[in-house]
N, C-alpha and C positions, 0 to 999 in steps of 0.2 A: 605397651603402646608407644616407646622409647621409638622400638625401631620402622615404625610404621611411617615415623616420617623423612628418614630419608630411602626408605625401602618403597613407599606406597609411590606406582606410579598412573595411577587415577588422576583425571583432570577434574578441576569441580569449575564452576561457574556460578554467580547469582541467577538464584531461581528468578525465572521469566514472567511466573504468576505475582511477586514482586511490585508493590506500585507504591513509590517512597512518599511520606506524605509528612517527611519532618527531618531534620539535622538526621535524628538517629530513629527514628519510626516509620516502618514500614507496614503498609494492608496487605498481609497474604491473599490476595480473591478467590484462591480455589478452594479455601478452608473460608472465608470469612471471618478472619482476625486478624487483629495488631499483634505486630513484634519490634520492643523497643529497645533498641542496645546502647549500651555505651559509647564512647566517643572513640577507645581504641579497639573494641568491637566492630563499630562500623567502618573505623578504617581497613580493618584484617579485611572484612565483606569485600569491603571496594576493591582490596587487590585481586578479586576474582570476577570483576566486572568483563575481564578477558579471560576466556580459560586458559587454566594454567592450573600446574602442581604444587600442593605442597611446597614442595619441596624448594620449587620454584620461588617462591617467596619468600624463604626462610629468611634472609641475608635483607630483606629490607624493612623487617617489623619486630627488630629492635627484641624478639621475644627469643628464648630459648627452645632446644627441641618440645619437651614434652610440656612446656607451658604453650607453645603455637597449636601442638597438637590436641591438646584437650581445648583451647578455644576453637580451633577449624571442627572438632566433632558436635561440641554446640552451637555452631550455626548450621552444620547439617542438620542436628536435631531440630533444632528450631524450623526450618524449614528455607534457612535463608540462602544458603549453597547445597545444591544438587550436580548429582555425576553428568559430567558435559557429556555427547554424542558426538564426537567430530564427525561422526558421517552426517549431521542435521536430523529432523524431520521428516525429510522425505523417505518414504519407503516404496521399493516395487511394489505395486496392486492395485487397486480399486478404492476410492473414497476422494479424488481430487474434486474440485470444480466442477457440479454437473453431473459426478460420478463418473469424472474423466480418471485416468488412470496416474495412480503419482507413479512419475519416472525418475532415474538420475536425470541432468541435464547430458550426458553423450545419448542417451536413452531418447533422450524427447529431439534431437534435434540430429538423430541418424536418419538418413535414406527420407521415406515418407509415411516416418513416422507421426507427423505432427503438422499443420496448419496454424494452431492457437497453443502458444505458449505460457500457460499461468505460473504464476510465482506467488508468494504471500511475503511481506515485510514487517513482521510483530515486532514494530517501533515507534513510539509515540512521545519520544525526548521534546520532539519541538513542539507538540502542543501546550497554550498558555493556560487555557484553562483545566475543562474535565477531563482528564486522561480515562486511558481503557481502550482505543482504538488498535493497541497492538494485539488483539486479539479479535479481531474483527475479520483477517482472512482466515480461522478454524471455523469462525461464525458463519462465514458466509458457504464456505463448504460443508456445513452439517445442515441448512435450512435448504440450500441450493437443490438438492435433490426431490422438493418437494416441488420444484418449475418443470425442470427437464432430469431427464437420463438419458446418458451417454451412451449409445448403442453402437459401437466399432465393429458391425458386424461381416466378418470377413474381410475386412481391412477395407471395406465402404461404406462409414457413418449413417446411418437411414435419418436420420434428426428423428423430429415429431410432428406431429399432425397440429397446426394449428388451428382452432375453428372457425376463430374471429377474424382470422387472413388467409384464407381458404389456402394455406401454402402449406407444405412442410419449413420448417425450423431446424436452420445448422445441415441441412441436408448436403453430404459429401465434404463437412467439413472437421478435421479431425483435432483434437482436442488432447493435448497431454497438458500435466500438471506437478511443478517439482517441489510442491511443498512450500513453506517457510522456510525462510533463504535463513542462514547463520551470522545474525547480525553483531556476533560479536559482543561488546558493553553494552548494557541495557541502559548507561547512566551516562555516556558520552555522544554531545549532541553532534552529528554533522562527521560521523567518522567513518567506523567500518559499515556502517549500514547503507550510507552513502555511494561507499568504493563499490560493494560487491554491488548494490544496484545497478547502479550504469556500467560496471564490466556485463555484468549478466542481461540488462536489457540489450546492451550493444553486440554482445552475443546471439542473442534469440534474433536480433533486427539482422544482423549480418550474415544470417543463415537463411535470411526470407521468410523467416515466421511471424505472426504478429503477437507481439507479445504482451499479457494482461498484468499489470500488477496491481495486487491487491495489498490496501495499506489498514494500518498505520495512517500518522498524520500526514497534511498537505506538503509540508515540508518534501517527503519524499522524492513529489513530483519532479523537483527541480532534476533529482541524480537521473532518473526515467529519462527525462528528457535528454540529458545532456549523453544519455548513451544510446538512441535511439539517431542524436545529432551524427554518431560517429560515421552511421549507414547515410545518414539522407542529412547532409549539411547544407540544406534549403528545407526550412519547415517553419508550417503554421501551427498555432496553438489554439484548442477548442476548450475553453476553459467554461465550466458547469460551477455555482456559488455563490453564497449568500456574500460573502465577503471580496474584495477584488483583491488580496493579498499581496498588495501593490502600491506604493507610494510613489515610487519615479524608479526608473531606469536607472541600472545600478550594474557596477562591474568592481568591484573591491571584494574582497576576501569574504567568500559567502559560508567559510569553514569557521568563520569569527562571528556571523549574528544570523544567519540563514537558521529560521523558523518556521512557521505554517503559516502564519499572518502578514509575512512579507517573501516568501519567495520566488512570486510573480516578479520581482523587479529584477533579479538575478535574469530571470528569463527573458524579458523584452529587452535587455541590457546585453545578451546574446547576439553582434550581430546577423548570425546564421540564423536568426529566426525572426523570420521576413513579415509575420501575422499573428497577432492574439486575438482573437474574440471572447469576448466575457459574454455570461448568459445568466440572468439570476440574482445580478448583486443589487442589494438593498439596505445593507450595515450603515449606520448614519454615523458619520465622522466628521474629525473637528474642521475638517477643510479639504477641499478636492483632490485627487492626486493628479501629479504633473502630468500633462499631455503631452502623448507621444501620438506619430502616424503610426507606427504599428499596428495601435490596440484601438480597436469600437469593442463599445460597451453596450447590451442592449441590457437595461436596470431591468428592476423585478421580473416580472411577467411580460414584459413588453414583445418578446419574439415569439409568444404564443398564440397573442393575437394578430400580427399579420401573415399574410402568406410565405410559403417557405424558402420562395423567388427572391422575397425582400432581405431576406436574412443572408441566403447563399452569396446577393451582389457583395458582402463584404467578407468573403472568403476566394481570394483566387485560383482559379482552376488547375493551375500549374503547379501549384505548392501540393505537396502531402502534407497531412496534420496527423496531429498526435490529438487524440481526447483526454483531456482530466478532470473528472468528477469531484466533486465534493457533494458527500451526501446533504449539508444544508443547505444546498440551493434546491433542496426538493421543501415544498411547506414540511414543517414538522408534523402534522395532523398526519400525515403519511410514513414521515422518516425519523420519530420524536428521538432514537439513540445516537445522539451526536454529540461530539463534547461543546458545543457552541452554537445551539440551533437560536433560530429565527423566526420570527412570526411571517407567515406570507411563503413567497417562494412560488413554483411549479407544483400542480397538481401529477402525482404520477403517470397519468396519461399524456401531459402537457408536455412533461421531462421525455418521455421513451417515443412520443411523436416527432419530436426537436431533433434527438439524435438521429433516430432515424432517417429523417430527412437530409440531414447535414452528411451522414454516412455512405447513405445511398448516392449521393450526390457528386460527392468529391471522396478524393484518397485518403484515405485514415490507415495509417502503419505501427497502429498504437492506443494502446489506453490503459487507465487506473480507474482506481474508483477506491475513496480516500474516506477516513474519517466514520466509520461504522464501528459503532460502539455494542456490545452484545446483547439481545433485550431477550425478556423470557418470555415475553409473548408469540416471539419471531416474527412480527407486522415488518418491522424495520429492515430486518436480515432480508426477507420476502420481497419486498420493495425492491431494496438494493439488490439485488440476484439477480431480478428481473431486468434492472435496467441494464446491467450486464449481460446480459443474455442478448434480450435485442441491439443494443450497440453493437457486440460482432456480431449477430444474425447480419445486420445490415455493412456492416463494414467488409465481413465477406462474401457478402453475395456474387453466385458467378464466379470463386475461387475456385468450388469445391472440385 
């Protein structure tokens, strides 16, 4: 086994299934067990929070060859490092989004190939409480297929039949998907998961596609946005939420405290972003947050009950927006897998009426849908699909 380690040139990585829940204790979720290491066990782990070699680490864990080597094989044994993929998750074929096609990204955003560009982000460093939502875009593309199927046939999308809106759905609008993006550390908050999103949304946006990402926590949002800004540096924000993840307007270093519970403030503190609207929030806190002209808030339920004229006056026509979701501004009765739900909220009807309107109405160059946590019932996964689905139903109508 001597020579295996400066010979073996295999990357390993911390397993993804992974959810740390102590100094040195970790929950495998895809076996359902603890695995608890010591302190320079858990440090060896950490140096593969970035893939890398062996070998690679040799020189800074203080260990000898075949003592480093016999510990890096039990933690593969264990389950705690697995062989990295540099090419990612995504694979040419069938199983994206809807049963859209996963592509590379040259793939999804050659010629016209593509209208709607999904992404998945299996990262959830910045949420505070219940983690789990980095698995939430595999969740959402194994229940997703039970709304729609993705029919690219002859290279003109037919949608589906809707019965309740006497229309077809996604009609002429084409649909690629690249997977789970390669977020890098699963244990470093506010870093590569970050970079590669807003490179990659800024990509998808500057090629004229609109691009979906699927998360992971709210934190996300921020990077979405800020690479979406690159295309369209005049934009509104259409924010969905039990919480307003917002204290005041904020322009300091969001690579130092930027999490899911405050990264709305990063964003109105943007001055390229001319409009935030909140929809949903009802989280009761110690004191208000600072008023900015930017951002109206319509609290709980409130924009369901009046018309949709009321709600559009404080979105202006000139602006494009981006949508971001958070599943707990739907009531939990409807969407209970979230790591932070709330009593009340939007009735699923309520939620996919809202967008809808808001969509049809004005420019949307964008959206996530954030915080879906995996459930075995698939009510929740079901829910969230859907609300995806109709937000671009409506967001591209008339593209196709």
């Amino acid at each position: 086994m001597g020579d295996r380690l400066t010979a073996d040139a295999r990357m390993l990585v911390l397993n993804r299934d992974l959810v740390r829940t102590g100094a040195g204790t970790f929950w495998l979720t895809a076996e359902g067990r603890e695995i608890s290491l010591g302190p320079s066990m858990a440090t060896l782990g950490y140096q593969f929070a970035v893939p890398t070699t062996v070998a690679a680490v040799a020189d800074g864990t203080g260990m000898d060859g075949s003592v480093l080597t016999e510990a890096v094989t039990r933690l593969e044994d264990l389950g705690v490092l697995v062989a990295h993929n540099p090419a990612g998750r995504a694979v040419t074929g069938t199983g994206g989004l809807f049963q859209s096609p996963l592509l590379s990204v040259a793939e999804a955003l050659a010629g016209g190939t593509s209208d709607v560009v999904v992404f998945g982000v299996p990262y959830d460093v910045g949420a505070s409480h219940r983690p789990g939502s980095r698995f939430g875009p595999d969740y959402l593309r194994r229940v997703s297929g039970s709304l729609f199927q993705y029919r690219p046939e002859a290279g003109s999308p037919t949608g589906m039949w809707d019965p309740a809106r006497g229309r077809r759905v996604l009609s002429g609008v084409r649909l690629a998907d690249l997977g789970d993006i390669d977020v890098g550390s699963v244990l470093t908050r506010n870093a590569e998961a970050f970079d590669v999103t807003e490179q990659l949304t800024s990509r998808i946006t500057g090629a004229g596609r609109f691009p979906v990402m699927l998360g992971g926590d709210h934190s996300l949002a921020l990077a979405a946005i800020r690479g979406v800004l690159r295309t369209h540096p005049r934009l509104g924000v259409i924010h969905i939420d039990a919480h307003a993840d917002y204290a005041g307007p904020r322009q300091d270093d969001w690579r130092q405290d930027c999490h899911h519970g405050n990264f709305m403030g990063w964003v109105v503190g943007d001055e390229r972003v001319e409009r935030v609207v909140q929809f949903g929030i009802r989280q009761l806190t110690a004191t208000d947050t600072e008023p900015s002209p930017k951002v109206t808030r319509w609290s709980g339920r409130s924009a369901a009950r009046v018309p949709i004229d009321e709600v559009l006056a404080d979105l202006p026509e000139d602006l494009p927006y981006y949508v971001t979701v958070d599943v707990d501004g739907v009531d939990p009765a409807f969407i209970p897998a979230t790591g932070t739900p709330l009593p009340g909220g939007f009735t699923h009807t309520e939620a996919v009426t809202l967008l809808e309107g808001l969509c049809a109405a004005r420019r949307v160059v964008g959206m996530d849908l954030v915080e879906l946590i995996a459930d075995s019932s698939d009510q929740s996964g079901l829910v969230a699909a859907d609300i995806v689905l109709r937000t671009i139903d409506a967001a591209t109508a008339g593209r196709g």
